[in-house]
N, C-alpha and C positions, 0 to 999 in steps of 0.2 A: 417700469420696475427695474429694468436691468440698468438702468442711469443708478439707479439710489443703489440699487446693490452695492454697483461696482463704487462710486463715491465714499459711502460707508465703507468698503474695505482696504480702500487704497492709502487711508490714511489709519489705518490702525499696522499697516503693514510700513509703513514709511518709522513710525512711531517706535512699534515695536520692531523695529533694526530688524527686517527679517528681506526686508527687501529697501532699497533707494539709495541705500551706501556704495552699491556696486557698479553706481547710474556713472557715464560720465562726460567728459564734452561741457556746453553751456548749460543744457539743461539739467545734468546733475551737479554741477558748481550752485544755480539757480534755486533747485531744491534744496543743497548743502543751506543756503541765508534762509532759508524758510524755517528749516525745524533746526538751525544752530547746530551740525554737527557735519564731520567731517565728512566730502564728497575722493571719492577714487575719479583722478584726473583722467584718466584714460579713458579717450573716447570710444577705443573699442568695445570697452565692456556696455555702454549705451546698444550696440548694436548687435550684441547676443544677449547670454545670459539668460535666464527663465526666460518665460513667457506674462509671469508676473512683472517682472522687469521691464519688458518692454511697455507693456501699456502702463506703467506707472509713467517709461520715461516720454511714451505717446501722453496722456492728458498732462501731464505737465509742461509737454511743447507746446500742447495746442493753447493753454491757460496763457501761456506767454506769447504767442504770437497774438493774441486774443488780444490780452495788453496792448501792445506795439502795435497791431491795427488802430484800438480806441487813440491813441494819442498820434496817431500818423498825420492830425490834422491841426496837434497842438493842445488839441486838448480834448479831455475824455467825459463824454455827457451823461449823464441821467438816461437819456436813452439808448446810447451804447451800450452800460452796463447792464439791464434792464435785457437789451438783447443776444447780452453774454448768456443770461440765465436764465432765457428760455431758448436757448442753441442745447446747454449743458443741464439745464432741468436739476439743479444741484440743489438736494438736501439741505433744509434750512437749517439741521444740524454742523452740517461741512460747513455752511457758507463763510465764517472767520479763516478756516483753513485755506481755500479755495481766493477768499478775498486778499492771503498773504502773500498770494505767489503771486494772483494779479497786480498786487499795488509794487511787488518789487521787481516785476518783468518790465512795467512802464518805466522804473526807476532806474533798473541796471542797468550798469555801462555795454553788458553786451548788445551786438546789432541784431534786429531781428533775421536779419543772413543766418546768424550763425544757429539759431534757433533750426530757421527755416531746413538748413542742408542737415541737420541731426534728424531732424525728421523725416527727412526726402531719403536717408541712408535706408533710417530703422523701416521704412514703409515700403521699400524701393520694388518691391514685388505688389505690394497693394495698391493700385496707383487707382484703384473706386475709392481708396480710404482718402489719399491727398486732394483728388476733386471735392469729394465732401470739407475735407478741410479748405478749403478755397469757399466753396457756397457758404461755408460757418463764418468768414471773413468777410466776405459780401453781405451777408445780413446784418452784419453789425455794421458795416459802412451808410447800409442803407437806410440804420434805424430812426435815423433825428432827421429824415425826410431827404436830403441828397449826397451824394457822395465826392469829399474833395476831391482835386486832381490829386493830393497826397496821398490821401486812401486808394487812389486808383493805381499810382506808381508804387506804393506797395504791395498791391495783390499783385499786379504785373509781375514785379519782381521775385515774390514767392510761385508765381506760379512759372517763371522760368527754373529758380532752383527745383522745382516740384517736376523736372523736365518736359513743360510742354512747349509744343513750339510756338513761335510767331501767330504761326494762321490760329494755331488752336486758343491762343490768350487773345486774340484778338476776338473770336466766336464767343469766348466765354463772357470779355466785358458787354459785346455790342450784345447777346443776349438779357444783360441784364441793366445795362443802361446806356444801351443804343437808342436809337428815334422810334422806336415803339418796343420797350422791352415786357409789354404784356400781349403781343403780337403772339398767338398761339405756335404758328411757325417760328419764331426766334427763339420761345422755350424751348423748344424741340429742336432747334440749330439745325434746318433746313429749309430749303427755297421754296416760297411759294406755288414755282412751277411744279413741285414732285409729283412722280403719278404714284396714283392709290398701294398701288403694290409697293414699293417702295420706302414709303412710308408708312404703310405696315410694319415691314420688316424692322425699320427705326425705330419706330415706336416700339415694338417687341424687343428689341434690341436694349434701350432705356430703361424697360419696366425690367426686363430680366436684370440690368446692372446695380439697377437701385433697388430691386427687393429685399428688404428686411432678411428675410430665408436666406436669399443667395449670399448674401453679405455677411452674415453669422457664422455661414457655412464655410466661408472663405476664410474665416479667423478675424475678420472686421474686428475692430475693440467696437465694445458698445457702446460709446461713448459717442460714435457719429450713425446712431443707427437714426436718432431722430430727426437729424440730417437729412438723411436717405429717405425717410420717409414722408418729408414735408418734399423733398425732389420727385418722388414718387405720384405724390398725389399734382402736383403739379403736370406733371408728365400726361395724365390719366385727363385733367380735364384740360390742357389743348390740345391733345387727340381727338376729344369729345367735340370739342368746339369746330376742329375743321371738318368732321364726317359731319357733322350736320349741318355746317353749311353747304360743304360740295353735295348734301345729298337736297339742301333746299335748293340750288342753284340746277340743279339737273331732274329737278322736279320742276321748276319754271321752267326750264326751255323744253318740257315736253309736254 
């Protein structure tokens, strides 16, 4: 419900000029060719201004890298787009609006870089929000069944402007299309040798990051809560999966 809220009001607020003129950088030049009217250049005003502001100019980055993933491989499928819109859960009201920015984010001359680092600015304290924004990129790489090397040198790439490092982008691909990316341990981005206590903590650790609650609470835009909570549930059962095998493997050796 808090996807369709926010959907429904972000485009009566873009409409009715009350908010997205003040947007600026690529993503408000980007929304300026959506609804035909003049964008404020300044890319500072992208990284203040309301709080309305910002998550207009947060889903409309995300809408556009969203794009620029789908076509990363040349060309954008039926089930890419398919798992744009169940990432964003958008309103079959919105969806002409929503399908505007997407069809002219693939189209425009900007790079998705520039996308990328407006994002990486306005979020720069969020960094649970940019991971979810990486997982909503992966899912759409992963939808039409494997992921090009293109689509992978683009998340790479966003996830360095998103500042993570090396080891950490490397954990993030090989977690989700390494040599066993449904390996209960690889979703949880730890070694199989960890002892119990340990991975406890991680795992507590994950569930507290990716909670719906915590994430709300943190000022998350709602727009990656479903995100979070398909990462959540994930989280929840290879937890499951490894205490019950370590507990069937230490019931056989006794």
């Amino acid at each position: 419900m808090l996807w369709y809220l926010f959907f429904m009001s972000i485009w009566g607020k873009i409409i009715g000029g009350t908010a997205g003129l003040a947007l600026g950088g690529p993503i408000g030049a980007l929304l300026g060719l959506t609804v035909g009217a003049a964008v404020d250049a300044s890319v500072s005003a992208a990284t203040g201004g309301s709080e309305n502001t910002k998550q207009i100019t947060f889903t409309i980055g995300v809408i556009a890298l969203s794009a620029k993933m789908a076509k990363a491989d040349g060309q954008v499928t039926r089930q890419e787009v398919d798992a744009f819109k169940t990432v964003f859960r958008v309103p079959q009201s919105e969806m002409v609006n929503v399908g505007k920015v997407f069809d002219l984010a693939r189209q425009h001359t900007a790079g998705f870089d520039a996308y990328a680092r407006q994002l990486a600015t306005l979020m720069k304290n969020h960094r649970h929000v940019l991971s979810d924004v990486l997982e909503a990129l992966m899912f759409i790489a992963k939808s039409d069944g494997h992921v090009h090397p293109n689509e992978l040198n683009f998340i790479r790439a966003v996830a360095k402007i998103f500042y993570y490092t090396p080891v950490e982008i490397d954990s993030f691909v090989h977690r989700h299309v390494g040599a066993d990316p449904e390996c209960p341990y690889t979703v949880l981005g730890v070694k199989p040798d960890i002892d119990d206590k340990t991975l406890k903590k991680k795992y507590r650790n994950l569930v507290r990051e990716s909670h719906p609650d915590y994430l709300i609470a943190q000022g998350v835009p709602s727009d990656m809560i479903a995100v979070a909570t398909r990462r959540a549930a994930e989280i929840n059962t290879a937890y499951d999966e490894i205490v019950k095998s370590r507990s069937g493997a230490a019931n056989y050796a006794n």
